[in-house]
DSSP file (Angstrom, degrees, kcal/mol; ACC not computed):
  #  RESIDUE AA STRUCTURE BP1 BP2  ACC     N-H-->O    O-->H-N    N-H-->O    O-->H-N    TCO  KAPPA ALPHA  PHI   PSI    X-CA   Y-CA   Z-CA
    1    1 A X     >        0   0    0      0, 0.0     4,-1.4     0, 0.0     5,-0.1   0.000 360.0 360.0 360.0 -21.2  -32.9  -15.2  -40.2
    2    2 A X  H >>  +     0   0    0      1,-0.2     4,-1.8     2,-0.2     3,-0.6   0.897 360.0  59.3 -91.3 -43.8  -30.7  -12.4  -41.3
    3    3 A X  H 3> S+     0   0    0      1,-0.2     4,-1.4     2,-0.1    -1,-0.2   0.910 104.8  49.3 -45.1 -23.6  -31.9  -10.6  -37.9
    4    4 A X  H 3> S+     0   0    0      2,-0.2     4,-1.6     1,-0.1     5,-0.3   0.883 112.3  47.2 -79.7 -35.2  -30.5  -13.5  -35.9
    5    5 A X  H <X S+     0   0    0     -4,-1.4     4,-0.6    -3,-0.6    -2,-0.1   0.824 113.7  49.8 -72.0 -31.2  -27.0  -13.3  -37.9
    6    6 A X  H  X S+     0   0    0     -4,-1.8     4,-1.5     2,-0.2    -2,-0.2   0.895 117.8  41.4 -64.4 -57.4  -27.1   -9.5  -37.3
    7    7 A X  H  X S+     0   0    0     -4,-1.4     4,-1.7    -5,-0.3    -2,-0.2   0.827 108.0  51.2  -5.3 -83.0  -27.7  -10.2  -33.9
    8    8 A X  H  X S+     0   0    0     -4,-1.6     4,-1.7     1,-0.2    -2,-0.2   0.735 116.2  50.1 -88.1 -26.3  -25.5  -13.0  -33.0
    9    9 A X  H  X S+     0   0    0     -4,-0.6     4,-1.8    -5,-0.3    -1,-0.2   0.976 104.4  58.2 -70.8 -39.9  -22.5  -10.5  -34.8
   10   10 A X  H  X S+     0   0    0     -4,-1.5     4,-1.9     2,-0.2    -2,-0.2   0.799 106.3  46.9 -36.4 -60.6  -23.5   -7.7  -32.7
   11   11 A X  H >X S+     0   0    0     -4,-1.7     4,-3.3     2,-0.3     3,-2.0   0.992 102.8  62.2 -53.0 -73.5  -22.9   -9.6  -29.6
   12   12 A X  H 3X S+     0   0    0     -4,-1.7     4,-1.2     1,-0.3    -2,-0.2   0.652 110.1  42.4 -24.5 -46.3  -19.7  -10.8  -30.7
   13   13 A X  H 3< S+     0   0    0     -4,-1.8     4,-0.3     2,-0.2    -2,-0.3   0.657 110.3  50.9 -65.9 -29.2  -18.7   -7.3  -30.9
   14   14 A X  H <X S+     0   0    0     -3,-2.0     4,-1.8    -4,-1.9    -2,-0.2   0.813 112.9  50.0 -46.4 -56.1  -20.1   -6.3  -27.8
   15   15 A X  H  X S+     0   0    0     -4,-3.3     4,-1.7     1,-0.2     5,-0.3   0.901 113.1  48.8 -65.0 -45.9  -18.1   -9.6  -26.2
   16   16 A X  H  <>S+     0   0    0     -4,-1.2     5,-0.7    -5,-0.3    -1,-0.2   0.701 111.3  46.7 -71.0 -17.9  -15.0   -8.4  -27.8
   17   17 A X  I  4>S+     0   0    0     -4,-0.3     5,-2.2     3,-0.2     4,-0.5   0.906 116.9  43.1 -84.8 -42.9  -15.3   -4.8  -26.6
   18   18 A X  I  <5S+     0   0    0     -4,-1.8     5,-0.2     1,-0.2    -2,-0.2   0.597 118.3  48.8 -76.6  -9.2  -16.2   -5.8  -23.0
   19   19 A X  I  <5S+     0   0    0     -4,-1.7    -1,-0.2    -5,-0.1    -3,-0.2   0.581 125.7  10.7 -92.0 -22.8  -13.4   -8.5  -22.9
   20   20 A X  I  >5S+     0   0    0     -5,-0.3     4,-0.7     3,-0.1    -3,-0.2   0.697 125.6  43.2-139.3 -25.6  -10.4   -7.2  -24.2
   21   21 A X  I  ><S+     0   0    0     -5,-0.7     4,-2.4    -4,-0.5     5,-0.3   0.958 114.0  42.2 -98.8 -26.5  -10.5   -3.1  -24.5
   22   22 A X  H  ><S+     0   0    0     -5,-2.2     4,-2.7     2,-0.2     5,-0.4   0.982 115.0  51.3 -81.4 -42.2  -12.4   -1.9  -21.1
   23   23 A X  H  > S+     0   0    0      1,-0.2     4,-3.8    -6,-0.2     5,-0.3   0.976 110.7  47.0 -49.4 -67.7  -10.5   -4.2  -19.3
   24   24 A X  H  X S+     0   0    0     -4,-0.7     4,-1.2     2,-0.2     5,-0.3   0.959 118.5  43.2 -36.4 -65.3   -7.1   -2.7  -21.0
   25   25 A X  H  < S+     0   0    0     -4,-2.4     4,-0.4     1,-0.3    -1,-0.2   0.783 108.2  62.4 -85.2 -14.4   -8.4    1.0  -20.3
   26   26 A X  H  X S+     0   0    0     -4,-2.7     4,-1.5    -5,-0.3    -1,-0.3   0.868 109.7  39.4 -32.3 -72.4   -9.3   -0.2  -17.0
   27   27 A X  H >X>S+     0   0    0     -4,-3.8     4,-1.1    -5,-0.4     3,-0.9   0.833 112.6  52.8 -57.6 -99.6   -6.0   -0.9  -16.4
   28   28 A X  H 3<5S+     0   0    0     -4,-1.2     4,-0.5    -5,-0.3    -1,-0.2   0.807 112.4  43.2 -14.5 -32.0   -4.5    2.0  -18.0
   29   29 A X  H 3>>S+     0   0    0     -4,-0.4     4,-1.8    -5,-0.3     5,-0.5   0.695 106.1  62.5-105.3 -20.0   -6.3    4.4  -16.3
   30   30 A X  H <X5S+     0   0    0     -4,-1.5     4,-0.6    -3,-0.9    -2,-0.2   0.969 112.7  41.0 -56.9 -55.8   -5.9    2.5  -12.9
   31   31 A X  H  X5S+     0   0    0     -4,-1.1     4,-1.7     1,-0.3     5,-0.3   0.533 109.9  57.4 -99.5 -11.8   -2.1    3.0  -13.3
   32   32 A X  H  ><S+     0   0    0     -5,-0.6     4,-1.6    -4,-0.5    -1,-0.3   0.779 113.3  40.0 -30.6 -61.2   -2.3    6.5  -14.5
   33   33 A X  H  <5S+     0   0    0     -4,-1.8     4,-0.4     1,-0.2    -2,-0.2   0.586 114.4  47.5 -98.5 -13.7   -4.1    7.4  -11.6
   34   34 A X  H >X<S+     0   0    0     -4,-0.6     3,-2.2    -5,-0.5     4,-2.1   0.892 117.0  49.5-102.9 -50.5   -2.1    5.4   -8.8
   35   35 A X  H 3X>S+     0   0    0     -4,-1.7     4,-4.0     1,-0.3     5,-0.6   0.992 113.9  45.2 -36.7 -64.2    1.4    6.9  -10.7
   36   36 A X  H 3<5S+     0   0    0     -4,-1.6     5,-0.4    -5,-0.3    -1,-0.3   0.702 112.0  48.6 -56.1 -15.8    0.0   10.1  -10.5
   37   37 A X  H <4>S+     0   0    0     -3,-2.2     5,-2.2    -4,-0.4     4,-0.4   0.728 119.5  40.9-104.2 -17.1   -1.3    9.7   -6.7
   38   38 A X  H  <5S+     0   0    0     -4,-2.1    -2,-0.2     3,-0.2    -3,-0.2   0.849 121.3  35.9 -96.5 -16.1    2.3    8.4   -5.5
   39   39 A X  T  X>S+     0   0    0     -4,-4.0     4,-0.9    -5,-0.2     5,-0.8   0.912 127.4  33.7 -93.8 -39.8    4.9   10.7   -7.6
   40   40 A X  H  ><S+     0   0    0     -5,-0.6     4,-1.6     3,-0.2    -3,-0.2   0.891 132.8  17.5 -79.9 -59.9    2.9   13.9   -7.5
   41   41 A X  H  >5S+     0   0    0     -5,-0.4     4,-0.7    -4,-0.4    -1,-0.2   0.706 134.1  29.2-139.0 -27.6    1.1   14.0   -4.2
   42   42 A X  H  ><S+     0   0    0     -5,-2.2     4,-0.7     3,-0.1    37,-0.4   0.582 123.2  50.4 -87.7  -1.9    2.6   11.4   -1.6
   43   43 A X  H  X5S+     0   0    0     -4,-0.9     4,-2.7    -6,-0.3    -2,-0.2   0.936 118.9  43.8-109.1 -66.3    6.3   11.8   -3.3
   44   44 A X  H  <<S+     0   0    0     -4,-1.6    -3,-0.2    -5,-0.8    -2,-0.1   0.722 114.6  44.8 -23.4 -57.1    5.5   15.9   -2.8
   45   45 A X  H >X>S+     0   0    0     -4,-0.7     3,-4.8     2,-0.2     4,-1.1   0.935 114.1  52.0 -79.3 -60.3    4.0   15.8    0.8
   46   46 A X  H >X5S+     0   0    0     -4,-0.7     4,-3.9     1,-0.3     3,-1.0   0.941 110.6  52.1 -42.7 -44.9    7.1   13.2    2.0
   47   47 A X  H 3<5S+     0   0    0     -4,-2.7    -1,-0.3     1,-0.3    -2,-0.2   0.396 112.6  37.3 -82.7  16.2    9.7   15.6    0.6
   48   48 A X  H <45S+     0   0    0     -3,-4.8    -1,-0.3     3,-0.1    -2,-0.2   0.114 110.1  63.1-142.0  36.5    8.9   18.5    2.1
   49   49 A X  H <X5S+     0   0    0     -4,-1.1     4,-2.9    -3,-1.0     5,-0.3   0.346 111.2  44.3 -80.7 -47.5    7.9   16.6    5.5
   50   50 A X  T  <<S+     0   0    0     -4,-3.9     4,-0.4    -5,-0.6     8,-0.2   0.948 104.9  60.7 -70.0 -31.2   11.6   15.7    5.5
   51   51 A X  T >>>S+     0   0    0     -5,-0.2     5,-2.5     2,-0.2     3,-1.3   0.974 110.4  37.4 -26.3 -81.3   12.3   18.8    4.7
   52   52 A X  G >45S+     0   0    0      1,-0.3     3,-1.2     3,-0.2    -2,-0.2   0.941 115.4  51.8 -40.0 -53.2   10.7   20.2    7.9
   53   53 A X  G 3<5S+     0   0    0     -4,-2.9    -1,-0.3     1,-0.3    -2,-0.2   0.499 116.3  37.3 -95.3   5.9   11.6   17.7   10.0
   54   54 A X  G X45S-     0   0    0     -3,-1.3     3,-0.5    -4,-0.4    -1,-0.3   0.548 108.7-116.6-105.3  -6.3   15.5   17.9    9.1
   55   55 A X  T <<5S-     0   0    0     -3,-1.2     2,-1.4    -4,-1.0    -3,-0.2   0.933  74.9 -48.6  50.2  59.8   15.5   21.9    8.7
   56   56 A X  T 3 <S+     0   0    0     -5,-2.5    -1,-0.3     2,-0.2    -4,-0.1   0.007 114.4 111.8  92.3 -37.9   16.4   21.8    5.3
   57   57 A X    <   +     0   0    0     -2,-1.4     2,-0.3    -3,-0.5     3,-0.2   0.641  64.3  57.4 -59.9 -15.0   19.2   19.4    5.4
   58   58 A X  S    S+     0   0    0      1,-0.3    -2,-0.2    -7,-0.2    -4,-0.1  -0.921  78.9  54.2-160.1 133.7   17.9   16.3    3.6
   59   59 A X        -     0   0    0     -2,-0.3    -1,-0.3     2,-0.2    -5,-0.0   0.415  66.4-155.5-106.4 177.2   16.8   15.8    1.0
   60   60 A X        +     0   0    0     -3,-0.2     2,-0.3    -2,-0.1    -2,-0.1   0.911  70.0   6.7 -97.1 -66.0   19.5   17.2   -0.8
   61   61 A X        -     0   0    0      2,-0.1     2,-0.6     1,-0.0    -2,-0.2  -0.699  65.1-115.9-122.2-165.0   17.2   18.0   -4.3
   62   62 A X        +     0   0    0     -2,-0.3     2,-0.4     2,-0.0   -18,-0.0  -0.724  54.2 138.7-125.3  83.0   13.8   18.0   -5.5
   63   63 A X    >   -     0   0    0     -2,-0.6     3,-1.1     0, 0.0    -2,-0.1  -0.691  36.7-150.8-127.9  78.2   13.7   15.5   -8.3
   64   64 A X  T 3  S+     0   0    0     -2,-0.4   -25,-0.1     1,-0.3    -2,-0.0  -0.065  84.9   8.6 -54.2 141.0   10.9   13.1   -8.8
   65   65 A X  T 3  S+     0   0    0      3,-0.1    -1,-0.3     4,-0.1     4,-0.1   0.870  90.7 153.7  59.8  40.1   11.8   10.1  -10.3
   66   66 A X    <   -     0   0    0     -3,-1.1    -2,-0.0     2,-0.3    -4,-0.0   0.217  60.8 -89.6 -74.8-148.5   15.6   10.6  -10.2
   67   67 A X  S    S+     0   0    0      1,-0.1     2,-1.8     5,-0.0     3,-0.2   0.601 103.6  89.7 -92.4 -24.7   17.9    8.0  -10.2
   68   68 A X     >  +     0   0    0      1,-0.2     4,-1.3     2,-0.1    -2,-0.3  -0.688  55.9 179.6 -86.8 103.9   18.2    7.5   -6.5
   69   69 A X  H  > S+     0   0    0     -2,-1.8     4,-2.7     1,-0.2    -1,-0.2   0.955  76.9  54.4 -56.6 -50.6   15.2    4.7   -5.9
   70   70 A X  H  > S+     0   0    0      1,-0.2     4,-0.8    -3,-0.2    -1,-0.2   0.604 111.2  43.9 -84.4   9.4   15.5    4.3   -2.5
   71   71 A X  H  > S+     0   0    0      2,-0.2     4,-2.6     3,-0.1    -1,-0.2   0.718 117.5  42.3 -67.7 -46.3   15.2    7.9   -1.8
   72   72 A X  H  X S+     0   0    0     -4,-1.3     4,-2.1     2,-0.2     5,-0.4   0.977 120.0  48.7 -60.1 -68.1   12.2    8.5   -4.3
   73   73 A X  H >X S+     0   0    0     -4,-2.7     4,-1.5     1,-0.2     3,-1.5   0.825 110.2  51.0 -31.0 -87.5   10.8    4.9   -2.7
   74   74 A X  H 3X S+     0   0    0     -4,-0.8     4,-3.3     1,-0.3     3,-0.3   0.763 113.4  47.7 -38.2 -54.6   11.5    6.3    1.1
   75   75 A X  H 3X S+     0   0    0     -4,-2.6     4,-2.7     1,-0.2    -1,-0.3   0.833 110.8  45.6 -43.3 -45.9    9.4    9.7    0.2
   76   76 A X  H <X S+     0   0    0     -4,-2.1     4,-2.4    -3,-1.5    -1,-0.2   0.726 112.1  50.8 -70.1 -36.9    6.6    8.3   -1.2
   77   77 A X  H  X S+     0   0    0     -4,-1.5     4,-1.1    -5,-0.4    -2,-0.2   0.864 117.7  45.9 -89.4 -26.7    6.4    5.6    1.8
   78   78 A X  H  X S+     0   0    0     -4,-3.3     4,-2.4    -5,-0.4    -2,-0.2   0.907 116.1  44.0 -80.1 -29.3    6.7    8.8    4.2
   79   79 A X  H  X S+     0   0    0     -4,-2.7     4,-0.8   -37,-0.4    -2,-0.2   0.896 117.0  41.1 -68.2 -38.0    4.2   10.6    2.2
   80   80 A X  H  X S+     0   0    0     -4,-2.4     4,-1.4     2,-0.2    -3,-0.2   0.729 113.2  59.5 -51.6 -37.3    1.5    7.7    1.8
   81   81 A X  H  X S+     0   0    0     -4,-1.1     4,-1.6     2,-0.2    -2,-0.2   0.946 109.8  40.0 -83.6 -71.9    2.3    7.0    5.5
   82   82 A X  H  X S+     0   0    0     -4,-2.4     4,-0.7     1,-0.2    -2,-0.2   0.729 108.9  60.5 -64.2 -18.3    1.1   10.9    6.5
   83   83 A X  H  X S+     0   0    0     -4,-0.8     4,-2.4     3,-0.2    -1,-0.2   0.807 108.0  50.1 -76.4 -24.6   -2.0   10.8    4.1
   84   84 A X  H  < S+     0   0    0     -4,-1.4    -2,-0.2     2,-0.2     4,-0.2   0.627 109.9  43.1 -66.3 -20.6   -3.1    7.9    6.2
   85   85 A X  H >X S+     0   0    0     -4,-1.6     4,-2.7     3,-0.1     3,-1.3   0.836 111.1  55.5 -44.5 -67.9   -2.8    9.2    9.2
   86   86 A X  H 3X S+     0   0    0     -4,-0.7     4,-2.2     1,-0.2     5,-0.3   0.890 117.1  41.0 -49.4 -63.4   -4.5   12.6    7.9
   87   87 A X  H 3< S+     0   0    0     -4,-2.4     4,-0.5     2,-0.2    -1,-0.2   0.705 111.7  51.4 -51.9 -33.6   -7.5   10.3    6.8
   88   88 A X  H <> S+     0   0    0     -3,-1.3     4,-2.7    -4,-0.2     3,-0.4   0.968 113.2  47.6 -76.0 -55.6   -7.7    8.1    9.7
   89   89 A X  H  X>S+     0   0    0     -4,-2.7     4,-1.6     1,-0.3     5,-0.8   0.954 112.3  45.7 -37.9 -58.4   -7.8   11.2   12.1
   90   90 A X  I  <>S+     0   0    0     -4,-2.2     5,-1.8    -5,-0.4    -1,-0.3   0.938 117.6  46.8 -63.9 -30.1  -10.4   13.2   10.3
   91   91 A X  I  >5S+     0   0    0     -4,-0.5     4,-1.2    -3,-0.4    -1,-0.2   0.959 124.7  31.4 -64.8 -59.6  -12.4   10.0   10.1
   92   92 A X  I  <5S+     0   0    0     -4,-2.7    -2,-0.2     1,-0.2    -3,-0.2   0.921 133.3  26.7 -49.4 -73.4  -11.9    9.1   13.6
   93   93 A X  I  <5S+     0   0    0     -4,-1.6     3,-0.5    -5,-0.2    -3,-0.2   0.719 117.7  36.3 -20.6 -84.5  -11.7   12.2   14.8
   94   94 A X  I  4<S+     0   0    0     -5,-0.8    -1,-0.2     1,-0.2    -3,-0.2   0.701 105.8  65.7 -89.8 -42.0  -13.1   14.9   13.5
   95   95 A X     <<       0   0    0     -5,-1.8    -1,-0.2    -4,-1.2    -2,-0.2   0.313 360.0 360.0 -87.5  28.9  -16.4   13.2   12.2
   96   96 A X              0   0    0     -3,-0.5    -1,-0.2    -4,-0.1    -2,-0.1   0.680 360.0 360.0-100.8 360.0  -18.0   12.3   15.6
């Protein structure tokens, strides 16, 4: 009987780990790694694509996360925008 109580607690803990903390670090690590892919590496690629493609005139600095949203926002949508491209070619493309 005490093995069944032992058991039936076990679980409980088991239920309570798989219910409420992986889900949490699930999360947490989801947004970790989506922050991390939109200021660093599409936010990066956009601003120095505009770069190129204005000769240097805009944008003005090189400040992730500033104050100006719809600048940061507009970089990021031009950088996400050119890694999709980049991916769809090489799929299309380049692996046939």
């Amino acid at each position: 009987m005490a093995a069944l109580n032992v058991h039936k607690e076990l679980s409980v803990v088991v239920e309570i780990i798989f219910e409420t903390i992986f889900p949490a670090l699930g999360r947490l690590l989801s947004y970790l790694v989506l922050e991390l892919f939109g200021q660093v590496v599409c936010y990066t690629t956009g601003y120095f694509l505009v770069k190129v493609a204005t000769l240097g005139k805009r944008p003005i600095k090189y400040i992730p996360a500033s104050s100006n949203e719809a600048q940061e926002s507009g970089l990021i949508l031009i950088g996400l925008l050119f890694w999709a491209l980049f991916i769809t070619y090489s799929v299309l493309v380049l692996w046939q």
